[in-house]
TORTI-422101 format. One line per 10 residues: number of its first residue (from 1); their letters; for each residue x, y, z of N, C-alpha, C, O. Coordinates in nm, 4 decimals, decimal comma. Layout:
N
NUM	A	X/Y/Z/X/Y/Z/X/Y/Z/X/Y/Z | ...
This chain:
130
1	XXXXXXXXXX	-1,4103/1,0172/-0,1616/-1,3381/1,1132/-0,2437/-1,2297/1,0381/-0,3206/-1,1738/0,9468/-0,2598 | -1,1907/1,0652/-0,4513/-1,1154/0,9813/-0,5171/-0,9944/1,0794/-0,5084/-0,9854/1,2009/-0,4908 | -0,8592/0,9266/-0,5374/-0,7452/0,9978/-0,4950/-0,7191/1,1522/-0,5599/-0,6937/1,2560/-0,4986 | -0,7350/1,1295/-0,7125/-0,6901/1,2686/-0,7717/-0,7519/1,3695/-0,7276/-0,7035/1,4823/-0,7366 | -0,8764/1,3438/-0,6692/-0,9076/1,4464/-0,5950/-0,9026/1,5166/-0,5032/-0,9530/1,6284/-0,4922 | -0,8209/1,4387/-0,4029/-0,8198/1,4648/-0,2719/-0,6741/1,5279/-0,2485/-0,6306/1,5919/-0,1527 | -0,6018/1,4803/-0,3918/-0,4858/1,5576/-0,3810/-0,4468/1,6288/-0,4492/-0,3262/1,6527/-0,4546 | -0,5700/1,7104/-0,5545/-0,5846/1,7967/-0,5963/-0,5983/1,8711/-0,5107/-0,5187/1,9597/-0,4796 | -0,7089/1,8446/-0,4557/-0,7760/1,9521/-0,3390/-0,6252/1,9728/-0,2259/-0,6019/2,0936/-0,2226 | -0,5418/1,9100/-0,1544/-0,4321/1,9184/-0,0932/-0,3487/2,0098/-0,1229/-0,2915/2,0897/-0,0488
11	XXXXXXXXXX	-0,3429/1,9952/-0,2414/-0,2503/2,0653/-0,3748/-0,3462/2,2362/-0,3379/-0,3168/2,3320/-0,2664 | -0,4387/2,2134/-0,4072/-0,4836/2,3788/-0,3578/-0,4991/2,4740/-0,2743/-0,4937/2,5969/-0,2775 | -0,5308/2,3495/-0,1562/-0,5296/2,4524/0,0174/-0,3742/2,4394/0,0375/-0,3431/2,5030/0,1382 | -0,2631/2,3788/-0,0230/-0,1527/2,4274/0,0406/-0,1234/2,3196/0,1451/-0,0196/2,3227/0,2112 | -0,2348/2,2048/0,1624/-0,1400/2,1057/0,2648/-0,0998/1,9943/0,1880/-0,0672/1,8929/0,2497 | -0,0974/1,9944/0,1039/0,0215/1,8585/0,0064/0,1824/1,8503/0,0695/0,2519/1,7493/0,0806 | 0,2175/1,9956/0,1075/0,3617/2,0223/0,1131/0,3910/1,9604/0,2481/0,5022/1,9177/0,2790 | 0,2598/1,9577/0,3447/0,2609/1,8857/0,4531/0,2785/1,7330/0,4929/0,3254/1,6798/0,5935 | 0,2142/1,6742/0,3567/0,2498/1,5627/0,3644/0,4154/1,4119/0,3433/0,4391/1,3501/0,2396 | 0,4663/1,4031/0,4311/0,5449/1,3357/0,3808/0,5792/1,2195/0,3165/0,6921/1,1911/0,2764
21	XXXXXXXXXX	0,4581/1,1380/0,3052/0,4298/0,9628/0,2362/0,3296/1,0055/0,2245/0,2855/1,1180/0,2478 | 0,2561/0,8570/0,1614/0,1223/0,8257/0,1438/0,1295/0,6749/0,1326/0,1835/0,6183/0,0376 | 0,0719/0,6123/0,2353/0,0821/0,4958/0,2192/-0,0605/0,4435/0,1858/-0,1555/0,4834/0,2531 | -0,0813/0,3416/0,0681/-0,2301/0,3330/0,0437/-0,2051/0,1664/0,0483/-0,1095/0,0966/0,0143 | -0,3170/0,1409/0,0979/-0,3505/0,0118/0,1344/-0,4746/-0,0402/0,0630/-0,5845/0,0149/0,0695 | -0,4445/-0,1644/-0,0141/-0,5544/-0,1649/-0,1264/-0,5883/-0,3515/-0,1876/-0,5002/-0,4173/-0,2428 | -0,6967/-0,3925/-0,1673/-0,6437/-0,5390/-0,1651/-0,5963/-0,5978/-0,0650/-0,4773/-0,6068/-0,0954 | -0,6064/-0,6370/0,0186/-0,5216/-0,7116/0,1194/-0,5830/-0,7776/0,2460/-0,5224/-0,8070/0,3491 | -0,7318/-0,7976/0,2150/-0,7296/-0,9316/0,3244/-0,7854/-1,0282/0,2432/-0,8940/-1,0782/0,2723 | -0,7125/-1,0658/0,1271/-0,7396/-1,2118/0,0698/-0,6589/-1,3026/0,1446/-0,5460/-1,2848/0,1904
31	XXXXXXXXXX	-0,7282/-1,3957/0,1498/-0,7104/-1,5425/0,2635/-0,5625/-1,5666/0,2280/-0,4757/-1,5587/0,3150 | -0,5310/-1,5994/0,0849/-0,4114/-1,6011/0,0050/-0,2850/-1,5074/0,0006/-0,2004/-1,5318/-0,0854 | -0,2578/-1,3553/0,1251/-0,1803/-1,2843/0,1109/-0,0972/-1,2857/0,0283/-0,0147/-1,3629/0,0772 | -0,0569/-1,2523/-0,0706/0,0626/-1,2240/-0,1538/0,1080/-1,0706/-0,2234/0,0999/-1,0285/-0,3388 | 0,1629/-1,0049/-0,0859/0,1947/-0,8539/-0,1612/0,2915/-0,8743/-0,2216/0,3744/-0,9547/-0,1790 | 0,3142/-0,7859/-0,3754/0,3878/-0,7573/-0,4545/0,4574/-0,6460/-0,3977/0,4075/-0,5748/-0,3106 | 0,6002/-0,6258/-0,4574/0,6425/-0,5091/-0,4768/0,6022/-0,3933/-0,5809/0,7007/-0,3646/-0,6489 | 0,5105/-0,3322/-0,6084/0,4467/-0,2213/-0,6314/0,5475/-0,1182/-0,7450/0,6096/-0,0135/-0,7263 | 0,5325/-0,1841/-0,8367/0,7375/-0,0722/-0,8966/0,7366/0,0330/-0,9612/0,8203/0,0716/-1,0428 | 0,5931/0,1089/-0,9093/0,5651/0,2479/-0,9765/0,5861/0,3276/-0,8251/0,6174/0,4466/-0,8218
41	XXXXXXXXXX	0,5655/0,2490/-0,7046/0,5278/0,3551/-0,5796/0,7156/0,4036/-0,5577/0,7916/0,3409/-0,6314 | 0,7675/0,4867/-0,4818/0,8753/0,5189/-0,4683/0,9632/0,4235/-0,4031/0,9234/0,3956/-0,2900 | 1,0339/0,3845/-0,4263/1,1400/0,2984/-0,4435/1,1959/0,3156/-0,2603/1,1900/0,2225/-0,1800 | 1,2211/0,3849/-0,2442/1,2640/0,3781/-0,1001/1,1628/0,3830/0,0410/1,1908/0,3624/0,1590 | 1,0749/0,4079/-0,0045/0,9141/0,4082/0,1186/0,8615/0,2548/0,0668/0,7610/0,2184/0,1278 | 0,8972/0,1861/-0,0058/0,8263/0,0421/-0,0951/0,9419/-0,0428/0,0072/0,9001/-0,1314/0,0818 | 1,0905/-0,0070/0,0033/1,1738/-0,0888/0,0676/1,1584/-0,0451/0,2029/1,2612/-0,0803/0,2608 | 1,1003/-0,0003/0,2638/1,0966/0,0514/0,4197/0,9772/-0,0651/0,4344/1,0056/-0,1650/0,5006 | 0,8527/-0,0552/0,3780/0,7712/-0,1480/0,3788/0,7922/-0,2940/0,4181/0,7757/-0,3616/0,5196 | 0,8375/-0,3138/0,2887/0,9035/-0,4777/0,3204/1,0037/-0,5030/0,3882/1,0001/-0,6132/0,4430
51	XXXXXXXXXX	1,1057/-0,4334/0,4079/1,2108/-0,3951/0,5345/1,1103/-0,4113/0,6589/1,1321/-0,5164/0,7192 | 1,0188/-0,3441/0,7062/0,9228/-0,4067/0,7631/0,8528/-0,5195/0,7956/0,8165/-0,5644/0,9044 | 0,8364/-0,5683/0,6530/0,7294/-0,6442/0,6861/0,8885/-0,7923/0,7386/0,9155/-0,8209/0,8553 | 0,9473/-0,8429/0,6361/1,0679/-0,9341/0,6784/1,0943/-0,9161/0,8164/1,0883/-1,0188/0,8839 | 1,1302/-0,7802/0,8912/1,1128/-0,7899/1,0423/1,0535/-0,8726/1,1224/1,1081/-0,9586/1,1916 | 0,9133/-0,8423/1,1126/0,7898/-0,9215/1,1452/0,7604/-1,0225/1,1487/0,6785/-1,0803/1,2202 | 0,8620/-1,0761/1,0255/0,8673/-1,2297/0,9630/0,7409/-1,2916/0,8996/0,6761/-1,3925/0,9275 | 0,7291/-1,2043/0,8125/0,5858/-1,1714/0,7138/0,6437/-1,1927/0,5592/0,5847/-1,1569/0,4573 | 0,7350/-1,2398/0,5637/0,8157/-1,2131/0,4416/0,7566/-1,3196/0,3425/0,7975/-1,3153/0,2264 | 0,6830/-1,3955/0,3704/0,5813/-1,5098/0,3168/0,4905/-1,4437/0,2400/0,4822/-1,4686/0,1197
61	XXXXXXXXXX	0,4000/-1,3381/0,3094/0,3309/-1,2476/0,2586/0,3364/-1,1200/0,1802/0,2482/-1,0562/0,1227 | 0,4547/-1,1026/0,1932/0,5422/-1,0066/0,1618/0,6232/-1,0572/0,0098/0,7405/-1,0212/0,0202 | 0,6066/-1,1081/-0,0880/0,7389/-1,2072/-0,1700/0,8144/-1,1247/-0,2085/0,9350/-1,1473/-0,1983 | 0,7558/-0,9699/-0,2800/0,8501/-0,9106/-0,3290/0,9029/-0,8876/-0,4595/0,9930/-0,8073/-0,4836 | 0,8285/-0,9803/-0,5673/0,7719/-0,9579/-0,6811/0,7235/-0,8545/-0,7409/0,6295/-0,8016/-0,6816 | 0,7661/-0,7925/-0,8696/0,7424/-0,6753/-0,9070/0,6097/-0,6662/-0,9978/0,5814/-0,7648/-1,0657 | 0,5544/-0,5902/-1,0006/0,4528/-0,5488/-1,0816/0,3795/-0,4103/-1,0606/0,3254/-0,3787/-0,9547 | 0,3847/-0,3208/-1,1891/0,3401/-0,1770/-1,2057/0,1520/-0,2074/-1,1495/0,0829/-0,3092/-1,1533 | 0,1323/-0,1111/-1,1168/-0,0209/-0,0903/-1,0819/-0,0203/0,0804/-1,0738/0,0331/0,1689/-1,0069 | -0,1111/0,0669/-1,1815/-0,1899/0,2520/-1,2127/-0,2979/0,1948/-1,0897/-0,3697/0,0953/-1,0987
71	XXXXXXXXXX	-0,2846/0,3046/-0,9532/-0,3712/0,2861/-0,8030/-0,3857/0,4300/-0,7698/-0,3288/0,5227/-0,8276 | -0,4803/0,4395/-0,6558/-0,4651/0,5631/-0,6315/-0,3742/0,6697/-0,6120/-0,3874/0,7906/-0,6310 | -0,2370/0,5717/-0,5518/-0,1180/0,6579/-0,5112/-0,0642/0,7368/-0,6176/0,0018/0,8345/-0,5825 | -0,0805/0,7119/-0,7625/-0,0595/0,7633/-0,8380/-0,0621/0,9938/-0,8586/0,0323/1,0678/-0,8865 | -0,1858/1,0239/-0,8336/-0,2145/1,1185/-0,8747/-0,0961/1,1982/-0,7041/-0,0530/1,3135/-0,7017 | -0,0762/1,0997/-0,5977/0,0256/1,1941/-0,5665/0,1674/1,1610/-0,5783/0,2511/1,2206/-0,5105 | 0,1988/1,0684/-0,6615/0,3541/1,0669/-0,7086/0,3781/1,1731/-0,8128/0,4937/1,2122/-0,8282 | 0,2941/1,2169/-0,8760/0,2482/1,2779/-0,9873/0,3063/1,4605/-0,9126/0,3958/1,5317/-0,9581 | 0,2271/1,4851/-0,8053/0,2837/1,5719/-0,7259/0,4004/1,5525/-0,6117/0,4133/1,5929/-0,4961 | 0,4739/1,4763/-0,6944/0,6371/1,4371/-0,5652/0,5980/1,4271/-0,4243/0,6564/1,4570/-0,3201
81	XXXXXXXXXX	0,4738/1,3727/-0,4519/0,4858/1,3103/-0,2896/0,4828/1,1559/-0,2605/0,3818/1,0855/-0,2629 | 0,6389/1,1069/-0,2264/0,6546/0,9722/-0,1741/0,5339/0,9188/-0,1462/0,4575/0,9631/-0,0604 | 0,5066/0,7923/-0,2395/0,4008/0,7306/-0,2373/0,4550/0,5617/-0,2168/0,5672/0,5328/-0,2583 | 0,3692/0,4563/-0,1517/0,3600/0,3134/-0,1666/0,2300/0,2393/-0,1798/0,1384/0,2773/-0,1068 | 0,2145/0,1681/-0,2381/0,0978/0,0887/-0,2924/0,0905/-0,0578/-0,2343/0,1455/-0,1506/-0,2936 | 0,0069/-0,0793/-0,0925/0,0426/-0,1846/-0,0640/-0,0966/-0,2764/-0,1403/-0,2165/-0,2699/-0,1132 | -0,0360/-0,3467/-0,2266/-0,1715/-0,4510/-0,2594/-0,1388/-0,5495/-0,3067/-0,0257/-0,5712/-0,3503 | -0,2712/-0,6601/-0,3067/-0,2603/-0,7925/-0,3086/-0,3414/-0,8234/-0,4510/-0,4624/-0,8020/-0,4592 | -0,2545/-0,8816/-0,5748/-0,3059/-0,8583/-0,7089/-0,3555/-1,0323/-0,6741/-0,4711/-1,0480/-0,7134 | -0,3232/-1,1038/-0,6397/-0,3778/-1,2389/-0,6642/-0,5698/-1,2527/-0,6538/-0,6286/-1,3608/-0,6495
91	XXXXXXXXXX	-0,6003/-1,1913/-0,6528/-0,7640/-1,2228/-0,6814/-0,8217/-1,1678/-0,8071/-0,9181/-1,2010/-0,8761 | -0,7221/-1,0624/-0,8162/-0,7523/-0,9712/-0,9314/-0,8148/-1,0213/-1,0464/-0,9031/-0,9584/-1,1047 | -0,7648/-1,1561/-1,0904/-0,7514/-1,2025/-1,2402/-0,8185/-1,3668/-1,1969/-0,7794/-1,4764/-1,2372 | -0,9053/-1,3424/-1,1236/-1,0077/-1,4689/-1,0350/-1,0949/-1,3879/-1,0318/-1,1281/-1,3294/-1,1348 | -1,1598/-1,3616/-0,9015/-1,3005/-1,3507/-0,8773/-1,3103/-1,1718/-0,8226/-1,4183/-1,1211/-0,7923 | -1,2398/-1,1310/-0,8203/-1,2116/-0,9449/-0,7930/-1,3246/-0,9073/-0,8740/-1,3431/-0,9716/-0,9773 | -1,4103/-0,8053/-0,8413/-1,5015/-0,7888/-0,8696/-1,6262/-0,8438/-0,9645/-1,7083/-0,7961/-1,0429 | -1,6004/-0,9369/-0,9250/-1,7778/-1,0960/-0,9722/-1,8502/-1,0427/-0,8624/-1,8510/-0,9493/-0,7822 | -1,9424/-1,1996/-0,9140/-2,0156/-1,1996/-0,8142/-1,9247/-1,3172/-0,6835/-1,9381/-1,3381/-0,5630 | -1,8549/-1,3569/-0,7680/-1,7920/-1,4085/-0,6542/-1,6513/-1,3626/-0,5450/-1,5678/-1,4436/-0,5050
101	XXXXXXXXXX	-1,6527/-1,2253/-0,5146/-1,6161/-1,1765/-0,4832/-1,6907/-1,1625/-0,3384/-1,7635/-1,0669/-0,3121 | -1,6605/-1,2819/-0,2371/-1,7464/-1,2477/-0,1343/-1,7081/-1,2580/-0,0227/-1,6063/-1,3263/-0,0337 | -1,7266/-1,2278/0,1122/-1,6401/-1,2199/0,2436/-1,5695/-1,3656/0,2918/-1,4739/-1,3896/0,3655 | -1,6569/-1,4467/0,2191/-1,5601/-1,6090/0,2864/-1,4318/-1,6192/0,1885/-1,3732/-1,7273/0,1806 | -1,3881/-1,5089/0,1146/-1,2410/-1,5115/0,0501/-1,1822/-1,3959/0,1257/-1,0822/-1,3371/0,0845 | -1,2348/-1,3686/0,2191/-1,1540/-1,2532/0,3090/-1,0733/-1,3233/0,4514/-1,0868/-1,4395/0,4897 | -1,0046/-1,2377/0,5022/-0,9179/-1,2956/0,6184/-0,8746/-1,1647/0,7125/-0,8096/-1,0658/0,6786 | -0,9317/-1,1972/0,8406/-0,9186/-1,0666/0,9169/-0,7967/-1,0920/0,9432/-0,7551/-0,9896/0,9974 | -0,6551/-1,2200/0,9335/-0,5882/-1,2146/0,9905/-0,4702/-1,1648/0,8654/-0,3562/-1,1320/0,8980 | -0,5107/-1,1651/0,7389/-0,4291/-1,0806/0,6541/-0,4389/-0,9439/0,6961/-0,3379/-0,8744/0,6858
111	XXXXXXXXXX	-0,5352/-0,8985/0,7377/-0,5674/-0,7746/0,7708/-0,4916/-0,6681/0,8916/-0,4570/-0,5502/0,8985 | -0,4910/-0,7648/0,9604/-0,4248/-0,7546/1,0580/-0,2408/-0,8029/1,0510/-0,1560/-0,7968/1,1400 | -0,2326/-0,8369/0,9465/-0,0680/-0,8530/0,9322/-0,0312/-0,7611/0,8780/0,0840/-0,7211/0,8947 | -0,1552/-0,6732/0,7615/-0,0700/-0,5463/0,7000/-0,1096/-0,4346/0,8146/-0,0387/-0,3349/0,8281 | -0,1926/-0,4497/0,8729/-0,1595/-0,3287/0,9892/-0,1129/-0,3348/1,0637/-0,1454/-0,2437/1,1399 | -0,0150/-0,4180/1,1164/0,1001/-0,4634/1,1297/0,2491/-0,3986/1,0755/0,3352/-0,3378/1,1392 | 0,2452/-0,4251/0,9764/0,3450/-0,3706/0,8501/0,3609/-0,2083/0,8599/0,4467/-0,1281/0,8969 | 0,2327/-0,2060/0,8071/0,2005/-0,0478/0,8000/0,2568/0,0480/0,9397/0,3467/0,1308/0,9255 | 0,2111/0,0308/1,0307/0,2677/0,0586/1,1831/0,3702/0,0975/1,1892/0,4100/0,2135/1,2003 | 0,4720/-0,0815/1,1766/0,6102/-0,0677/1,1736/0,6603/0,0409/1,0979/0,7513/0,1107/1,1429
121	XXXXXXXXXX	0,6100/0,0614/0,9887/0,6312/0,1461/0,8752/0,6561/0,2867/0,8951/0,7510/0,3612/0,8708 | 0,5154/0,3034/0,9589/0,5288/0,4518/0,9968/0,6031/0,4714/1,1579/0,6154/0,5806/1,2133 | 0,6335/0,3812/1,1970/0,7308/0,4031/1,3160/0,8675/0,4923/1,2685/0,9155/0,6003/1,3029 | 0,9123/0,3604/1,1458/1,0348/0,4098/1,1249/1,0099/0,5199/1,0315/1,0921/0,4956/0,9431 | 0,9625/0,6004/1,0049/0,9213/0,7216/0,8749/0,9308/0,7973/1,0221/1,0238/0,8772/1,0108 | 0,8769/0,8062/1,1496/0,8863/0,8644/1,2739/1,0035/0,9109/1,3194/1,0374/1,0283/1,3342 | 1,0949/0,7618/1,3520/1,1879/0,7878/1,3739/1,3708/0,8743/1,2552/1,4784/0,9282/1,2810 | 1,3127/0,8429/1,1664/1,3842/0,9105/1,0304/1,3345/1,0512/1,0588/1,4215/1,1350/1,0353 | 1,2320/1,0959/1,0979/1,2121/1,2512/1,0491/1,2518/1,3100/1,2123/1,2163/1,4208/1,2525 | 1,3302/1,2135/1,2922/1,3662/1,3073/1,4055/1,5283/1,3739/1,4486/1,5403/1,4498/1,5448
């Protein structure tokens, strides 16, 4: 289901209002980790992120560099719902959808550092809403 849709559809049954983030995860087990800071997703769920991830001491992976990305999170910032865009643009403008786009440029252990992140993330979004 594509994002605008799914939060269209949210939007119509009435559980959008339920939601408090949206964290979308997109890009990110290139061997090469390098998340950007994301400078369309909301500004304070983007710094909880990397507030996160620096915890962790991920901050390598993490640089923090800005760059806009039209992503899925879009169609629900669109409906004021706190959104973050975690992704990794460095393949993008290489081999991101070629043919050389193939699993020996993947890394289960990037993978496992943003679910990592993410976690932490929603820990503290946990502990804030208590």
């Amino acid at each position: 289901m594509a994002a605008g849709t799914m939060a269209e559809q949210l939007a119509a049954d009435g559980r959008l209002k339920n939601l408090r983030a949206l964290i979308l995860v997109d890009m990110v087990v290139d061997r090469c980790l390098d998340i950007l800071r994301e400078s369309n997703s909301t500004a304070w769920l983007s710094a909880l992120v990397f507030t996160s991830a620096r915890e962790l001491g991920y901050q390598s992976s993490f640089s923090g560099g800005t760059y806009p990305v039209e992503d899925d999170h879009t169609a629900f910032l669109k409906r004021e719902v706190p959104a973050v865009d975690i992704i990794d643009l460095t393949p993008f403008h290489s081999y991101h959808h070629t043919e050389a786009d193939t699993v020996d440029k993947c890394s289960a252990h990037s993978l496992q550092l943003v679910g990592g992140v993410v976690l932490a993330t929603l820990e503290k979004l946990e502990r804030s809403s208590q």
